[in-house]
RODO-2510 file (C-alpha; in nm, 4 decimals, decimal comma):
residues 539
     n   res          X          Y          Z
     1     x    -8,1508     1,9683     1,4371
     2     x    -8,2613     2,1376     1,1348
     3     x    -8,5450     2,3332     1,2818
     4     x    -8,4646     2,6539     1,4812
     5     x    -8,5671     2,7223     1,8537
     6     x    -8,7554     3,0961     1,7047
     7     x    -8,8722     3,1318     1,3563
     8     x    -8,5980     3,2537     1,1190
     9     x    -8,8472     3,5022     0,9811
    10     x    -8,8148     3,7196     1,2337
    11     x    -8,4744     3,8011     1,1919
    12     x    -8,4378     3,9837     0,8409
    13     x    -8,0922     4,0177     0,8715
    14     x    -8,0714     3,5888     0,8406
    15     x    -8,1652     3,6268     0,4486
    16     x    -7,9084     3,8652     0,3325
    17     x    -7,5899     3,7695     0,1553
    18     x    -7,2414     3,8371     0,2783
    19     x    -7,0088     3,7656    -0,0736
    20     x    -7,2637     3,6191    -0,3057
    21     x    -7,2853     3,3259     0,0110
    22     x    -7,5960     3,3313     0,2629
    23     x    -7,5462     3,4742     0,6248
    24     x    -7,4346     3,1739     0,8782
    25     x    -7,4687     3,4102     1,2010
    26     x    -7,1893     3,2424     1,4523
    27     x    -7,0974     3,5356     1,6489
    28     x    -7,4304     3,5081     1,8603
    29     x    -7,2268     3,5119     2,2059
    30     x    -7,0860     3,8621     2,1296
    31     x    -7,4264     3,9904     2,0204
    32     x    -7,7460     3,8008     1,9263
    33     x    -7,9264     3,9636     1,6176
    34     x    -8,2440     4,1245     1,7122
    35     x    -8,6399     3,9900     1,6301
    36     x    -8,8697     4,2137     1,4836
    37     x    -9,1007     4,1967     1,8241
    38     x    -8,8181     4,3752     1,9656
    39     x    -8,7397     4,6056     1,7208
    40     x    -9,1275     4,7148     1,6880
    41     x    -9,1181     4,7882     2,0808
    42     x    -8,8399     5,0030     2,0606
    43     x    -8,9607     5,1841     1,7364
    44     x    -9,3237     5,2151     1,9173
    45     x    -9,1703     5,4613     2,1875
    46     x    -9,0059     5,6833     1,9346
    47     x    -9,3242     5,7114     1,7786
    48     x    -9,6086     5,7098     2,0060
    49     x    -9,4839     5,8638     2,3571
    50     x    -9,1049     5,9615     2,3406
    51     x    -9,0663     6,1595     2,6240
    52     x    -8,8410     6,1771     2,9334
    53     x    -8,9401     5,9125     3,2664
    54     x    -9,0361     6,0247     3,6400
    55     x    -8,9975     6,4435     3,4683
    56     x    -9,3075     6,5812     3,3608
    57     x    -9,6429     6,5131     3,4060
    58     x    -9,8069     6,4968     3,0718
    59     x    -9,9223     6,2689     2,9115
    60     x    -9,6576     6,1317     2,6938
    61     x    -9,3861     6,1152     2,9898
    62     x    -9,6624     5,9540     3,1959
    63     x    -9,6553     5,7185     2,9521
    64     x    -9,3137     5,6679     2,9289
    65     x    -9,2676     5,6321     3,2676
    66     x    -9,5009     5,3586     3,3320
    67     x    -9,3670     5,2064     3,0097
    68     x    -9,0160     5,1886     3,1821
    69     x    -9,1501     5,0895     3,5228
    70     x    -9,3142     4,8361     3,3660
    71     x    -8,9870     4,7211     3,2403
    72     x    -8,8412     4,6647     3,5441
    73     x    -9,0820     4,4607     3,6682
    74     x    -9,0595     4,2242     3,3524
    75     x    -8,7291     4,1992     3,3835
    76     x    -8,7332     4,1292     3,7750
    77     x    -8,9933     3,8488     3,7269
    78     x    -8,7554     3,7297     3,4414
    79     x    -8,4307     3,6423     3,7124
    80     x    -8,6748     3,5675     4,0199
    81     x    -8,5787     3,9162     4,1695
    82     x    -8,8280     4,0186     4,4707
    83     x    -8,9170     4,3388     4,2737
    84     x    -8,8065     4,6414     4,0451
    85     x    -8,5991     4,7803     4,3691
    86     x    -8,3621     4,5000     4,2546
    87     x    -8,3859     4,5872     3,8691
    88     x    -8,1066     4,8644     3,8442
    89     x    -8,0976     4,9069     3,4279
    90     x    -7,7440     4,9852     3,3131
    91     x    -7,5814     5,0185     2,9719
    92     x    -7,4114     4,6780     2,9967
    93     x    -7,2484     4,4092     3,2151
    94     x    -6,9282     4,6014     3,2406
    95     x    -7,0858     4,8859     3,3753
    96     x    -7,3189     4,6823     3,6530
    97     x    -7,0056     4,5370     3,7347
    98     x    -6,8257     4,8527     3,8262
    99     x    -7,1293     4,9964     3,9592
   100     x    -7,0891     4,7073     4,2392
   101     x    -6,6654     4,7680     4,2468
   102     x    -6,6899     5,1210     4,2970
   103     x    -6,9760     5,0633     4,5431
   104     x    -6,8088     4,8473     4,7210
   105     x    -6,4524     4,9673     4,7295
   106     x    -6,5959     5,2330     4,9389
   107     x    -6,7727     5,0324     5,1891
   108     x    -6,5824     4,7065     5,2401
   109     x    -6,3134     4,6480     5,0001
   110     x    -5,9872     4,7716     5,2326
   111     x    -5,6097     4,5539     5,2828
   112     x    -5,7722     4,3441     5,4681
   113     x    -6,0078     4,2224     5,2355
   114     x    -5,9112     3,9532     4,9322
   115     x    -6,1697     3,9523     4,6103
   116     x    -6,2243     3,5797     4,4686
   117     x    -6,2769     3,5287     4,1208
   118     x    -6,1784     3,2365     3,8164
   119     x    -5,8512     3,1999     3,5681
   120     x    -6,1614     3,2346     3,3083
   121     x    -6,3066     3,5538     3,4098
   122     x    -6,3791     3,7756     3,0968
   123     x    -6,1936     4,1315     3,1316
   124     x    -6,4781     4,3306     3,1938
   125     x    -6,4687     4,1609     3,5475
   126     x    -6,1054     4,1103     3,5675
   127     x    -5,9804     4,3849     3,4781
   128     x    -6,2407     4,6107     3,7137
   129     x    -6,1522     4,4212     4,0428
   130     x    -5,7568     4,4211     3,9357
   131     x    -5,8305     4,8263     3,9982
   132     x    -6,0144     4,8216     4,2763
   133     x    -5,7728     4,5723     4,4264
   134     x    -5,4942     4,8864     4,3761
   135     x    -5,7101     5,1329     4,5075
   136     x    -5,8375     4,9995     4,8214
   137     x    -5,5123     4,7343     4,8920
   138     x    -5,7601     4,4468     4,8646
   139     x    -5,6015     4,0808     4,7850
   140     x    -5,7312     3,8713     4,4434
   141     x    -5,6860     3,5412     4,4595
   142     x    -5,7872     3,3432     4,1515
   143     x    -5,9655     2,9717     4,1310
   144     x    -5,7748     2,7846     3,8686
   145     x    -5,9435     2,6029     3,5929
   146     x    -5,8543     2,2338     3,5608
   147     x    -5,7608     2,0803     3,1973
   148     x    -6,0978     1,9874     3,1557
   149     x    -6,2160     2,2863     3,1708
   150     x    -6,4158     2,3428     3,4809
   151     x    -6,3646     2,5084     3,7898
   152     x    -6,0962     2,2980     4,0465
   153     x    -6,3243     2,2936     4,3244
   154     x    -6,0815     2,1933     4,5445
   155     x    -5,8472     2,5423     4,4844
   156     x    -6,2331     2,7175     4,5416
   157     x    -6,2444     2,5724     4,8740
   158     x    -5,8826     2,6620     5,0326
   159     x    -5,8965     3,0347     4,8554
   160     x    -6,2651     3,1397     5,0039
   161     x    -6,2050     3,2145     5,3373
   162     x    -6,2795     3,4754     5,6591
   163     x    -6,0839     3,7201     5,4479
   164     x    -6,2817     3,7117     5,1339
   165     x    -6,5176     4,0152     5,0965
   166     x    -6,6433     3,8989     4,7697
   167     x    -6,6704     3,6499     4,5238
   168     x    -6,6836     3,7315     4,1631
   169     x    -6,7742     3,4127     3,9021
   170     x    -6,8887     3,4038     3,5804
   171     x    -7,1662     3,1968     3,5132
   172     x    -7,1079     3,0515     3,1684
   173     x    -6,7542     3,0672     3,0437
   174     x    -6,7420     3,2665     2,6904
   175     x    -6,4626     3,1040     2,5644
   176     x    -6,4980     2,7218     2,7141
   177     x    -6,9331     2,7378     2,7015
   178     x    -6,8413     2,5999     3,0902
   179     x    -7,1711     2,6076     3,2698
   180     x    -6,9958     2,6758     3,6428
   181     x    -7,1476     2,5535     3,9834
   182     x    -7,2739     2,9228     4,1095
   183     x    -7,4820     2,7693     4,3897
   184     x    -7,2296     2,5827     4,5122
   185     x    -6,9668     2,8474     4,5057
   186     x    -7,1877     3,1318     4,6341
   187     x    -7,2775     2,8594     4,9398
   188     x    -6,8622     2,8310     4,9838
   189     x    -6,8771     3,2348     5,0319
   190     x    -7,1790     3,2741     5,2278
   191     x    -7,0249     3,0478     5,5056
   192     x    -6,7350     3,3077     5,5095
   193     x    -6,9818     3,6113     5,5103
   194     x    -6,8759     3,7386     5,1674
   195     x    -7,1249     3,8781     4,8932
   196     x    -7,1582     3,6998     4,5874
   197     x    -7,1631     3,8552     4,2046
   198     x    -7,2447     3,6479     3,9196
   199     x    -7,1599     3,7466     3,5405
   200     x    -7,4716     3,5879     3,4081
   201     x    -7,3787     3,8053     3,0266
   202     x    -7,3108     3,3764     2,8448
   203     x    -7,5816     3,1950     3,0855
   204     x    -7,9413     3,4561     3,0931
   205     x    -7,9395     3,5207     2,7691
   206     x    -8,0034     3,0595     2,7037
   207     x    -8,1171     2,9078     3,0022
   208     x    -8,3471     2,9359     3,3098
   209     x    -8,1524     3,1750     3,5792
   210     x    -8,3115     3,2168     3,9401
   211     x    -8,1129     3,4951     4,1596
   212     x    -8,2644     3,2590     4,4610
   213     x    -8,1455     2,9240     4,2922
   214     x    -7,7866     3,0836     4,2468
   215     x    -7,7972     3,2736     4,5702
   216     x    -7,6156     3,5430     4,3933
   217     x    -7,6158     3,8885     4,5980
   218     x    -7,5823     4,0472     4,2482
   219     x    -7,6230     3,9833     3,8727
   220     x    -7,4957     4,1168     3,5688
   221     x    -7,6056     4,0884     3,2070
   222     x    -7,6427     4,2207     2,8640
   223     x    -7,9971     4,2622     2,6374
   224     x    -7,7572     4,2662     2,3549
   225     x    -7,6806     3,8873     2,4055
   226     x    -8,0479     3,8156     2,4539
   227     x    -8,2508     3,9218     2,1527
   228     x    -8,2682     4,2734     2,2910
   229     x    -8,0926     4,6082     2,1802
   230     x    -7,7315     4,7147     2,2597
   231     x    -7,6767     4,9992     2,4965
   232     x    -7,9230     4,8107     2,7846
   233     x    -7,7688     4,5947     3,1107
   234     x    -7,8951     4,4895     3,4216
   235     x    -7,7711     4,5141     3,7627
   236     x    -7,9496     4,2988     4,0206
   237     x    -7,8742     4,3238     4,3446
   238     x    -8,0071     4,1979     4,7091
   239     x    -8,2505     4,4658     4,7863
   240     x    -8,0730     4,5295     5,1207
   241     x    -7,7164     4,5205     4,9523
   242     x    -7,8241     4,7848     4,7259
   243     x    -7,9698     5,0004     5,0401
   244     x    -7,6520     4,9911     5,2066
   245     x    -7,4162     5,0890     4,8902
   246     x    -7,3494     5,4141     4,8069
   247     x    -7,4427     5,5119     4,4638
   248     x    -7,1465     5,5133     4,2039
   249     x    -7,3171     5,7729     3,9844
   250     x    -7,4463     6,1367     4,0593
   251     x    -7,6946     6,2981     3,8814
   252     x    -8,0710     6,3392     3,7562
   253     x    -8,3565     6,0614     3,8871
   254     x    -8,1019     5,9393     4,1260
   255     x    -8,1276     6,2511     4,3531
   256     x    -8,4027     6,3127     4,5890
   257     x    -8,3793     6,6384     4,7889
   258     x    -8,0341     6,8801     4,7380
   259     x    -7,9145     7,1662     4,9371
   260     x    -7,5986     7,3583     4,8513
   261     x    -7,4373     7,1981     5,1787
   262     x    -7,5946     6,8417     5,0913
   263     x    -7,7704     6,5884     4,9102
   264     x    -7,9664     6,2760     4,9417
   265     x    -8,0622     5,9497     4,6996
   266     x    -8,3970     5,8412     4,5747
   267     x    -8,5722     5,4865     4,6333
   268     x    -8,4843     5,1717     4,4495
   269     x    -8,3583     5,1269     4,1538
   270     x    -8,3231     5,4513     4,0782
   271     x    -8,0909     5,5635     4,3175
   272     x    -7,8353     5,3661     4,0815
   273     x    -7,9501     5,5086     3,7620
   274     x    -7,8180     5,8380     3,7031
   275     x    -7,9503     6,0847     3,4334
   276     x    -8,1373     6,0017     3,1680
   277     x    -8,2272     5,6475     3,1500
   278     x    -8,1954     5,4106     2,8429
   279     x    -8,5925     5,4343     2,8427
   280     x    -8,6302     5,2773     2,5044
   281     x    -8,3398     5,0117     2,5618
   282     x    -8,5169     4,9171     2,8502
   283     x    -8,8823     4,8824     2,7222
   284     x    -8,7185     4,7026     2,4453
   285     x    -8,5611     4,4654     2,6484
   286     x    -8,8790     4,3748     2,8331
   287     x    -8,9947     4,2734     2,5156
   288     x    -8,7037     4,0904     2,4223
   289     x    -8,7891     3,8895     2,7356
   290     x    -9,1394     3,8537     2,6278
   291     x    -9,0150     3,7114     2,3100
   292     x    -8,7775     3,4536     2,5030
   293     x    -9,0528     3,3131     2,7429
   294     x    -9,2606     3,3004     2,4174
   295     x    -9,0201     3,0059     2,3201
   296     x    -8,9208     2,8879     2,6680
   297     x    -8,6107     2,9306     2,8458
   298     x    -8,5706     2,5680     2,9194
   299     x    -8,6109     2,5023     2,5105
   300     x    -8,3179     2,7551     2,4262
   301     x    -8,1046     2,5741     2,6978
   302     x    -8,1910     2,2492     2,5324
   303     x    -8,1266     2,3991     2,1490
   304     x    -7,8113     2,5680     2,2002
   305     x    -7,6824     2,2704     2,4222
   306     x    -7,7549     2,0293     2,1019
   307     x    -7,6212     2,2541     1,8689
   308     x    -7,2977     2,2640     2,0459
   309     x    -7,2631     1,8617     2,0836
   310     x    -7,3564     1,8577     1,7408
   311     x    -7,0520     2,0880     1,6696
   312     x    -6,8053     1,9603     1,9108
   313     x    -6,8538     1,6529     1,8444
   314     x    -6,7271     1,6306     1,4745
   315     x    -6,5008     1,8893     1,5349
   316     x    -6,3286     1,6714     1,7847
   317     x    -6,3484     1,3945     1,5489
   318     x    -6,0687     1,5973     1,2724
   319     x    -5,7487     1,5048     1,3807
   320     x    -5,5979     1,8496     1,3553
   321     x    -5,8533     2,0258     1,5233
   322     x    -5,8053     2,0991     1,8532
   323     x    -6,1033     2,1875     2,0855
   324     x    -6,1235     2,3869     2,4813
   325     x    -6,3370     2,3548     2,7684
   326     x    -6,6062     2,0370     2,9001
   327     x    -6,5967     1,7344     2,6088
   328     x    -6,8884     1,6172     2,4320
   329     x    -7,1522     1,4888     2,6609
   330     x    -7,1139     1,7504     2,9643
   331     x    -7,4230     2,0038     2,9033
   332     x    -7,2451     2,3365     2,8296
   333     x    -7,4068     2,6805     2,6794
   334     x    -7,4180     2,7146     2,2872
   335     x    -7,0465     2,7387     2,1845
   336     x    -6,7510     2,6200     2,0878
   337     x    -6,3653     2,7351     2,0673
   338     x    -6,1142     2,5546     1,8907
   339     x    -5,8392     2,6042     1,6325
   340     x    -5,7157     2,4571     1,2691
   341     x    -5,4127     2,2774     1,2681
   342     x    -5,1296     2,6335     1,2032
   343     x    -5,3880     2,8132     1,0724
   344     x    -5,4448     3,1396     1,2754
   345     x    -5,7743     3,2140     1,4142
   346     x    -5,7820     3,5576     1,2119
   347     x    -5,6585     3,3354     0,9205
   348     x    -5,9657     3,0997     0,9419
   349     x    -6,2439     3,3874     1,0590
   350     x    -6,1575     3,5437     0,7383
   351     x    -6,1938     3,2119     0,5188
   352     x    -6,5227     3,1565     0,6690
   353     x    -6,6619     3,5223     0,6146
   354     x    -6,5256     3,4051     0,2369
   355     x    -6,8192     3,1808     0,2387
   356     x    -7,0993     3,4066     0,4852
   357     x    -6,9927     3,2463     0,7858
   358     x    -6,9790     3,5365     1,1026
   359     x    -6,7258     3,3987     1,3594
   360     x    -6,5360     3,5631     1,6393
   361     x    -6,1462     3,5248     1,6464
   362     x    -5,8849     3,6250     1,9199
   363     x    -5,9251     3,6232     2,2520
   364     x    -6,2353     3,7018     2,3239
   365     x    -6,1806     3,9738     2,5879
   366     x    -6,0147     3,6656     2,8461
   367     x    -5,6403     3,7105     2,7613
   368     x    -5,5310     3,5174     3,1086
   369     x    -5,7669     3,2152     3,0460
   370     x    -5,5925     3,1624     2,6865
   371     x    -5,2519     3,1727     2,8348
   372     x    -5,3738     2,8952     3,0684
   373     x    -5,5138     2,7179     2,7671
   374     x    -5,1447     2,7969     2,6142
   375     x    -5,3126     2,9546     2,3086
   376     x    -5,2348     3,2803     2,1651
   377     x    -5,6391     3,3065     2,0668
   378     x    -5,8940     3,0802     1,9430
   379     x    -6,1962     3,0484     1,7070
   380     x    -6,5213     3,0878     1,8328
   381     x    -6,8379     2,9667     1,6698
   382     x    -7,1582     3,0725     1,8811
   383     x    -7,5193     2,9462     1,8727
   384     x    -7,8713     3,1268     1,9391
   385     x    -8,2295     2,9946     1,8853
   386     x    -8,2106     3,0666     1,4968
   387     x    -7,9351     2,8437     1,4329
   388     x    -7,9665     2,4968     1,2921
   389     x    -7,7395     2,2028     1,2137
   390     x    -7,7115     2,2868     0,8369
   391     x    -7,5406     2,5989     0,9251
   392     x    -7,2716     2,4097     1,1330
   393     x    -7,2214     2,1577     0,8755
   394     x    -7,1204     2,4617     0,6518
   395     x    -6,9200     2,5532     0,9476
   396     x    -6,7257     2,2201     0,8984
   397     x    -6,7175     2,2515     0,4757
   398     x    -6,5394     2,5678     0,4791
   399     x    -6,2701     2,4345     0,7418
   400     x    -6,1848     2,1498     0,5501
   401     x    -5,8268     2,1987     0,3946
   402     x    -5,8033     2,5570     0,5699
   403     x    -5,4308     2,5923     0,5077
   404     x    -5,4660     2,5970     0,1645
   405     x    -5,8064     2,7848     0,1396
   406     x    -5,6024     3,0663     0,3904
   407     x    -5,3291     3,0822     0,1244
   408     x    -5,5787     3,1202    -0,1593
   409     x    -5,7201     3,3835     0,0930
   410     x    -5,3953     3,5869     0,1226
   411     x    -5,2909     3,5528    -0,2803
   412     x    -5,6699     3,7059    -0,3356
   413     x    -5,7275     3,9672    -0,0942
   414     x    -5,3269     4,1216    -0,0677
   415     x    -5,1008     4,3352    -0,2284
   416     x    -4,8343     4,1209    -0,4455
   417     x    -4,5375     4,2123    -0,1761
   418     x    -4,7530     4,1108     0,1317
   419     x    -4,8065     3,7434    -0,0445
   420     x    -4,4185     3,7040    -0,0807
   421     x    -4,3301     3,8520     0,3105
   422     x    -4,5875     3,5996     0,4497
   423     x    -4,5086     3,3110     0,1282
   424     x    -4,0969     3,3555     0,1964
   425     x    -4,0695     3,6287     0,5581
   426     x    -3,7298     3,7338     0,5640
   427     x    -3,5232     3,7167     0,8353
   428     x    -3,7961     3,4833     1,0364
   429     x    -3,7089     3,1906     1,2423
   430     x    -3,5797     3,1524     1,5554
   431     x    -3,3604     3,4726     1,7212
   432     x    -3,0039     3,3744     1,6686
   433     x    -2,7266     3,6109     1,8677
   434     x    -2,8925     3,9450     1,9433
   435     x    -2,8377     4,3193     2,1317
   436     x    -3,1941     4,2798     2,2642
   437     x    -3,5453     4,0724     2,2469
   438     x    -3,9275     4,1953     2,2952
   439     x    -4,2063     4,0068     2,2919
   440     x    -4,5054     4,0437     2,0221
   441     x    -4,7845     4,0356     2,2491
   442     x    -5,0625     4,1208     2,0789
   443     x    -5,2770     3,9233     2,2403
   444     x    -5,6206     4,1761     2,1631
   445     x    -5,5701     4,0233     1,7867
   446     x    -5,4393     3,6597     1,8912
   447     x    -5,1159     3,7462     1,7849
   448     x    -4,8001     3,5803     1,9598
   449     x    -4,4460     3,6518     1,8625
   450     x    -4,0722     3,7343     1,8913
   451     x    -3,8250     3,9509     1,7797
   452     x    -3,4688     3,9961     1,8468
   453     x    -3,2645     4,2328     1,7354
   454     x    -2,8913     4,2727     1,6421
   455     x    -2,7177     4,6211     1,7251
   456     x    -2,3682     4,6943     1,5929
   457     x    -2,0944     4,9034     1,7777
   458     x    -2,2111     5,1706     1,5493
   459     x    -2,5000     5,2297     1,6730
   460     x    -2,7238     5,0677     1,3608
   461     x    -2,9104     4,7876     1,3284
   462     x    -2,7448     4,5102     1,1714
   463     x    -3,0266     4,2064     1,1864
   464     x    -3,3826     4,1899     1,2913
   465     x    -3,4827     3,8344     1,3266
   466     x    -3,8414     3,6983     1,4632
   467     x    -4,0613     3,3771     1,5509
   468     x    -4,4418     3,4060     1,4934
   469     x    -4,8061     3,2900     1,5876
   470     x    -4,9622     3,5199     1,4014
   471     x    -5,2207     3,5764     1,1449
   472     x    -5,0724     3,6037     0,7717
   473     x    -5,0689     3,9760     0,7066
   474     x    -4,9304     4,0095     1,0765
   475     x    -4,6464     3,7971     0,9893
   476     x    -4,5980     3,9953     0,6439
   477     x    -4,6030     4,2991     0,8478
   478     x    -4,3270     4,1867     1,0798
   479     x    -4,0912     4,0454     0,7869
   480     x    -4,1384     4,3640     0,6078
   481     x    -4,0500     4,5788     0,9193
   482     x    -3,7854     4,3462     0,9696
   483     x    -3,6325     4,4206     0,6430
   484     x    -3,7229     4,7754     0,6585
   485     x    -3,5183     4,8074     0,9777
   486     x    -3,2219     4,6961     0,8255
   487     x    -2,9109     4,9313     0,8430
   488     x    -3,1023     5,2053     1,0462
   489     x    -2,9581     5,3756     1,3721
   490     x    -3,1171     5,2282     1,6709
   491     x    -3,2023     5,5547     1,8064
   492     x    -3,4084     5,6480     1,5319
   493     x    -3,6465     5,4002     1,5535
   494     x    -3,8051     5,5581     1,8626
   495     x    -3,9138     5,8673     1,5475
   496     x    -4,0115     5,5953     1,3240
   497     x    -4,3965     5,5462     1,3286
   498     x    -4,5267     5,8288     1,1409
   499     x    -4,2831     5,6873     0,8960
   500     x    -4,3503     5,3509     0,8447
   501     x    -4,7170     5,3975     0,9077
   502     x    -4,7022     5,6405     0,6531
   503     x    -4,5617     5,4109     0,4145
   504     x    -4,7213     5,1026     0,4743
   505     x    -5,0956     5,2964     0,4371
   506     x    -4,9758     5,4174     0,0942
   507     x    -4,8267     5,1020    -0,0254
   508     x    -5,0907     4,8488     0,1242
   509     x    -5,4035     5,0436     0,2136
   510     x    -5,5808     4,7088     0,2613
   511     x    -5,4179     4,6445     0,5552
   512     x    -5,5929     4,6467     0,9255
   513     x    -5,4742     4,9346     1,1331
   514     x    -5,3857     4,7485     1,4058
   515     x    -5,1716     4,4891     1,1967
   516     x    -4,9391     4,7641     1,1107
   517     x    -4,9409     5,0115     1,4553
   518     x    -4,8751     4,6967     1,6684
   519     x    -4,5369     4,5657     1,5334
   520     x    -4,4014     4,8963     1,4890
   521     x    -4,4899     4,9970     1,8776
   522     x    -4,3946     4,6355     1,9968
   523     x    -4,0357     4,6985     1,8355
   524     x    -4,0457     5,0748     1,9742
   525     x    -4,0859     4,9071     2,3195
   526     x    -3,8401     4,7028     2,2863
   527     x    -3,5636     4,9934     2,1815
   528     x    -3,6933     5,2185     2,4415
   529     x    -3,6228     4,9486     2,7118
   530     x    -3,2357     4,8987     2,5277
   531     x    -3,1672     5,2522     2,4867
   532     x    -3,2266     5,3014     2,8782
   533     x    -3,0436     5,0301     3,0020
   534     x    -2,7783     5,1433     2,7917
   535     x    -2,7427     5,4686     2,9362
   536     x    -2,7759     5,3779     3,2752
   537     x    -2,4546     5,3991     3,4391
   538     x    -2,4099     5,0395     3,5705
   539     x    -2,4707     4,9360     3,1596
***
């Protein structure tokens, strides 16, 4: 498919250069890049009628406000929502989420309650409903995800019951491109009386969605994802659901009448939009929805979809790749995650931007689902209606031999000493006898890891040993700490980060911030923890 979904003209940012290579955009399910349709909508407001909504009534806020009104209606036309009432605009998908959470952990969330959601949630939904869980005594039970990477249907069935309040699924997985069986699901929790959200952030931005289709009680998304600007969400929700909520947010165009004893909410949506709206997010985003219909929803679905059998399967065909979620042939949204062979996802990200190519690498904000795929992280390569075929097979070019490219990589871009930790890392391997081990999690860079360390009856430490899955400068990082530990008193190492941050930003100022901070707190940890079960008096 060498022809794009959208002309490549309207994306200006498509003909720069990134290192003497041309731009291969990849990274399109963190953020799509933005046509100039949408751009000239937003820019319009600035310049013709910026003024605050629902305030004032001149002419340039009337303006405004039936601008943003206007909005809402696009937008609620766009998901098959009964009307604006249903639109509530947000700054993102994490914050519709929690605007349902909060809502609800005041109304029906309580110990008797259990919240439903998937092993592949991403964190901005699992991490939300793990607090409201605490705070209101509410159960989570999670449906697994089977080796093929779908939903195990079977687990849905047995953990939706009477004592489910609420299922939470995400549409499209952003890490497996699994397209998940929402109506299905939200028919499983409808039988038990439970309202249904749907993280539709992966799945409006690409294909036809229908709030009546899913059934969903609520849906969140992004405009950032979908051609549109950052800082603009949506929140739909049932337009009774949102009637009985309380609002989550105080303030501004929510509030219709105050006393000093009391206070009461405007109409739909607005009683969920608090201050000052994102009024030129939103008319942007209308237009960014304009621009989609333009092409056709159903012709995205159908682009991306080819574009990512086109990918996965000759990815899948190199023996020491090794691909996640649905196999070729299973329609899935426009991505892929795999990995090289021992090359590091942060490793191979940084050979492809060598050559243009913008990928995403780690975990990609789902932590538990990649230690259900046993992974530390993965690669990500993500496709929107400019991309084309040619820009995958570039994709597979600059993988080919990655182990050596990533040591060319290293030798290039690093200080001298950093090449010879990472080339020969002392004291690596596997943890021999030890006073105490802590894990390297630093699973927010797709870093895995181990050290153990060896205390003497001095008090000092006499060996620092470690096992890695980590990027190359990580695991230069950790040999030099390892070394740099050698000899010291244990209970100095607690004093130790101003230190050896200090030094290693003098010595190798090329070096990513969190590279050096996370091996130094990880050991930290790990002689906090030995230091107090030393001194406690059973020791």
């Amino acid at each position: 498919m060498d022809s794009p979904a959208a002309p490549r003209g309207d994306y200006p940012v498509l003909g720069r250069d990134v290192d003497g290579h041309p731009l291969v955009y990849l990274d399109n399910a963190a953020t799509t890049q933005t046509p100039a349709q949408v751009r000239e909508a937003h820019d319009e407001f600035y310049r013709r009628y910026n003024a605050n909504v629902h305030r004032g009534i001149h002419t340039l806020s009337h303006e405004a406000s039936m601008a943003y009104e206007r909005a809402h209606d696009r937008v609620a036309a766009f998901v098959g929502a009964a009307g604006r009432e249903e639109i509530v605009f947000t700054k993102n998908t994490t914050e519709a989420i929690n605007i349902v959470a909060h809502s609800l952990g005041e109304t029906v969330l309580d110990e008797d309650a259990t919240i439903v959601t998937t092993e592949m949630e991403h964190h901005a939904s699992l991490v939300t409903w793990q607090q409201i869980a605490e705070r209101t005594g509410a159960g989570i039970e999670f449906i697994r995800v089977t080796d093929n990477g779908h939903l195990d249907m079977d687990h849905a069935r047995a953990v939706i019951d009477d004592s489910t309040a609420l299922l939470s699924v995400v549409h499209v997985s952003n890490v497996l491109g699994t397209v998940n069986p929402v109506a299905e699901l939200a028919a499983l929790a409808h039988d038990h009386d439970a309202s249904v959200l749907v993280d539709g952030a992966q799945s409006v931005p690409n294909r036809p969605v229908d709030v009546s289709a899913l059934d969903a009680d609520f849906l969140a998304f992004s405009g950032h994802k979908m051609a549109g600007p950052t800082g603009i969400g949506v929140l739909y929700g049932s337009a009774h659901l949102l009637e009985e909520l309380p609002p989550f947010l105080f303030g501004g165009e929510m509030i219709q009448n105050v006393t000093l004893s009391e206070s009461s909410w405007n109409e739909l949506p607005w009683k969920f939009e608090a201050g000052t709206p994102p009024i030129a997010e939103g008319i942007a985003l209308a237009a960014a929805v304009d621009y989609l219909e333009e092409i056709g929803m159903e012709t995205i679905q159908a682009h991306e979809n080819e574009l990512a059998q086109y990918a996965l399967e000759r990815l899948e065909a190199r023996p020491n790749v090794e691909t996640y979620g649905p196999p070729p042939g299973v329609d899935r949204a426009g991505l892929v995650s795999f990995n090289v062979g021992d090359v590091h996802g942060h490793d191979l990200s940084s050979i492809l931007n060598d050559r243009g190519i913008a990928v995403r690498a780690g975990d990609h904000c789902t932590q538990p689902l990649h230690d259900v795929l046993d992974v530390p992280g993965s690669v990500r390569a993500s496709f929107y209606v400019y991309n084309t075929t040619a820009e995958i097979d570039r994709l597979l070019d600059a993988i080919e031999d990655a182990e050596p490219k990533r040591d060319a990589h290293v030798r290039e871009n690093y200080h001298d000493r950093i090449v010879d930790h990472f080339e020969r890392p002392r004291d690596g391997g596997v943890p021999g006898s030890h006073s105490f081990v802590v894990a390297a999690d630093e699973t927010s860079c797709g870093d895995d890891g181990e050290f153990a360390v060896s205390v003497d009856a001095a008090g000092r430490i006499d060996g620092v040993e470690y096992k890695s899955e980590s990027c190359a400068v990580s695991t230069a990082v950790a040999s030099l700490l390892s070394e740099y530990l050698q000899g010291r008193r244990v209970d100095d190492v607690g004093s130790l980060e101003a230190e050896l941050t200090a030094v290693l930003d003098d010595e190798f100022p090329e070096l990513r911030r969190d590279c050096v901070v996370g091996p130094i707190e990880v050991i930290q940890h790990g002689v906090a923890e030995y230091l107090a079960e030393s001194a406690a008096p059973n020791a």
